[in-house]
N, C-alpha and C positions, 0 to 999 in steps of 0.2 A: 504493500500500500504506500503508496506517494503521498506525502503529506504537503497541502497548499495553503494557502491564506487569503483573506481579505481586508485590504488596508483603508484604514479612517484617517484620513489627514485633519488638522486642526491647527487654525493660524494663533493659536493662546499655547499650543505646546512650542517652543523654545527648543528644545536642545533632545528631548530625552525620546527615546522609543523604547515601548512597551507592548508587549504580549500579553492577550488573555485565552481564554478558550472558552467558548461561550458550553450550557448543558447540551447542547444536541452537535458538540464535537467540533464546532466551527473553532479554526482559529481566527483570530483576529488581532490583527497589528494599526496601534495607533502611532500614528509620527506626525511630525509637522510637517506644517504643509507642503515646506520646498523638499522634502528629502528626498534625494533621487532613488529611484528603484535599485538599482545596483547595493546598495550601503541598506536597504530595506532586507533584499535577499540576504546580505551576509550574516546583519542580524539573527535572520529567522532559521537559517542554517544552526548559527550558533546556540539555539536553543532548542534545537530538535530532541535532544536526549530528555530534556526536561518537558518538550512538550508528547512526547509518547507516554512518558510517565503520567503528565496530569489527563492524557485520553483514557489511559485504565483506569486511575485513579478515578474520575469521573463516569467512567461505567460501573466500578464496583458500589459506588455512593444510589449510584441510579436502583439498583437493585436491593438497595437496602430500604428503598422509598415504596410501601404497598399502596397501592389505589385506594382510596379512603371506599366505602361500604357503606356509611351512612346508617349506620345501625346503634340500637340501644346499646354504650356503652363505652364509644368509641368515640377517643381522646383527642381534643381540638385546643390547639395553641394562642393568648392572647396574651402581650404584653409579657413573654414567657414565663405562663402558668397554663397548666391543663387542668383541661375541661371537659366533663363529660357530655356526652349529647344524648338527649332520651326522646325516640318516638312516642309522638302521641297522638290519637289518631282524631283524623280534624273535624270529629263531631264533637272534641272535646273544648271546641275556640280559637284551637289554631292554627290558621289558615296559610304559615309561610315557617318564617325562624326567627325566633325570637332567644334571648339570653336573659338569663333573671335568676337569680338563689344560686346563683354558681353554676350554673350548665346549660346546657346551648338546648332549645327545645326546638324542635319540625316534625312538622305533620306530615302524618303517613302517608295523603297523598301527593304527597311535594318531593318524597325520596329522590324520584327523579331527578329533580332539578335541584339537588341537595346543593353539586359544586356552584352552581350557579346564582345559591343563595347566598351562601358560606363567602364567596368570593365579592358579592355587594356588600356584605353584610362589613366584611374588612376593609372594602374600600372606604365604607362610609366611617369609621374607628379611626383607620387611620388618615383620614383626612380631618377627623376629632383630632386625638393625642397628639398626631404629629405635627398638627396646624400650631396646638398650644405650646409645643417646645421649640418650632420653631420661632415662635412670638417673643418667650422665653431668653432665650439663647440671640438672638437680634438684637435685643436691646439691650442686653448684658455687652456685647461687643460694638454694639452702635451698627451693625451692616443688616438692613434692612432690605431683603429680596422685594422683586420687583411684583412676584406672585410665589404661590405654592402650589404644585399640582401631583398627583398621585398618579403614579405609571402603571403600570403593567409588565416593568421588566420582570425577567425571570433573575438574571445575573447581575443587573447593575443596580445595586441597592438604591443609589440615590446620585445628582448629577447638578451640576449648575450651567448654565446656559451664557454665554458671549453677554447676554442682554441682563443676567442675574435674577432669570427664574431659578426656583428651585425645585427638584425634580425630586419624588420616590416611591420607591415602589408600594403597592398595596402587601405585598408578604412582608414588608420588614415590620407591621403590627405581632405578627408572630413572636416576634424576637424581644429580647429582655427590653425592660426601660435604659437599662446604661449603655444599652449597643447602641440604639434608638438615639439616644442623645450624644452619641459618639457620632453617626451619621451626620446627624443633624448640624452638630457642629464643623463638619469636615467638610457640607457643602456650604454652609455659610463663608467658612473659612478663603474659600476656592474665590467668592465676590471680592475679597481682597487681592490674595494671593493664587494666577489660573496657573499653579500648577504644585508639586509637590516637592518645591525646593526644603530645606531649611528654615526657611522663613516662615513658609507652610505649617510643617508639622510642631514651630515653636509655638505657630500662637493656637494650636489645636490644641498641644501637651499644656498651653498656660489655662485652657478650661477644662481640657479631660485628660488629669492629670494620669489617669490609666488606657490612655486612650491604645494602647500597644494589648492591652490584654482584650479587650472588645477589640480589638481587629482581629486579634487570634479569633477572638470567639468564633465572628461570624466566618473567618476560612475555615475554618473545621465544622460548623454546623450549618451556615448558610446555604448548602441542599437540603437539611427537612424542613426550610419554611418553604413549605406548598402542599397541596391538596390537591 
């Protein structure tokens, strides 16, 4: 198998190229904008050992992830704490999913459309909590994004934009509050500083002052936020 790439150019990155691998194998290489292809390839040459490895690595992760069921009893992630969800059937009142006394309730006949609820249901949370910390966290640093909007990425937790929107995804509700506000902070941060120099991770490390341990977090468990 020949390993290939696709490249994101970006006129705010400066100097550095970087590789990711998105969940369904894609690699992908970001560089600024002028970098010629030649100096792209050598790059990616140079990281082939390490990018076979995170291709198993990311199918071993994939198979540890079962297809949610939707069933009485069966454990749903929020602000990371779990939660049970209990059928109940909707001659009992209710007609969708609702959360209340600690566990996630849906009617029996909504199973179907379980991911679909489950999936609004987090959009709408996290466009709650993560609206408030990013409020939070803005006026603590003075950088105040231009908006806030909730993605749909699978891999890119959260993102800031040329113009200082701020970007993230609806799974990173799943995840602890100190990853959450690590996030949070790291795109804020980026409205100053577009990229990850020094400068960057100083005034990241001068609010979260663990902010190296919630990074580890989310690389080693940022595949089970999803459903």
């Amino acid at each position: 198998m020949e390993l290939s790439y696709v490249v994101v150019r970006s006129k705010k990155r400066k100097k550095t190229i970087s590789l990711h691998v998105k969940a369904n194998g894609t690699a992908v290489v970001y560089a600024p904008h002028r970098t010629p292809i030649p100096d792209i390839d050598k790059f990616f040459k140079e990281k082939e050992s390490w990018l076979w490895r995170k291709i198993r690595e990311n199918g071993e992760r994939q198979k540890e992830i079962k297809a949610k069921k939707y069933v009485t009893g069966e454990i749903f992630f929020c602000l990371g704490e779990p939660y049970p969800l209990k059928i109940l059937a909707a001659a009992d009142g209710y007609d969708k999913l609702a959360f209340f006394c600690g566990q996630f309730v849906l009617a029996s006949d909504k199973v179907s459309q379980g991911r679909e609820l489950f999936i609004d249901w987090y959009r709408k949370r996290a466009q709650e909590y993560i609206g408030e910390r990013v409020d939070h966290f803005s006026h603590a640093l003075k950088l105040i994004p231009r908006g806030i909007k909730i993605s749909n990425a699978r891999c890119r937790w959260g993102s800031c934009s040329q113009d200082n929107q701020v970007y993230f995804s609806w799974r990173l509700i799943m995840a602890p509050c100190s990853v959450i506000d690590y996030l949070v902070v790291h795109e804020l941060a980026h409205m100053q500083e577009k990229n990850h120099s020094g400068l960057f991770w100083g005034l990241v490390g001068n609010t979260i002052t663990d902010y190296k341990k919630q990074r580890s977090w989310l690389k080693d468990n940022g595949h089970t936020l999803d459903i």
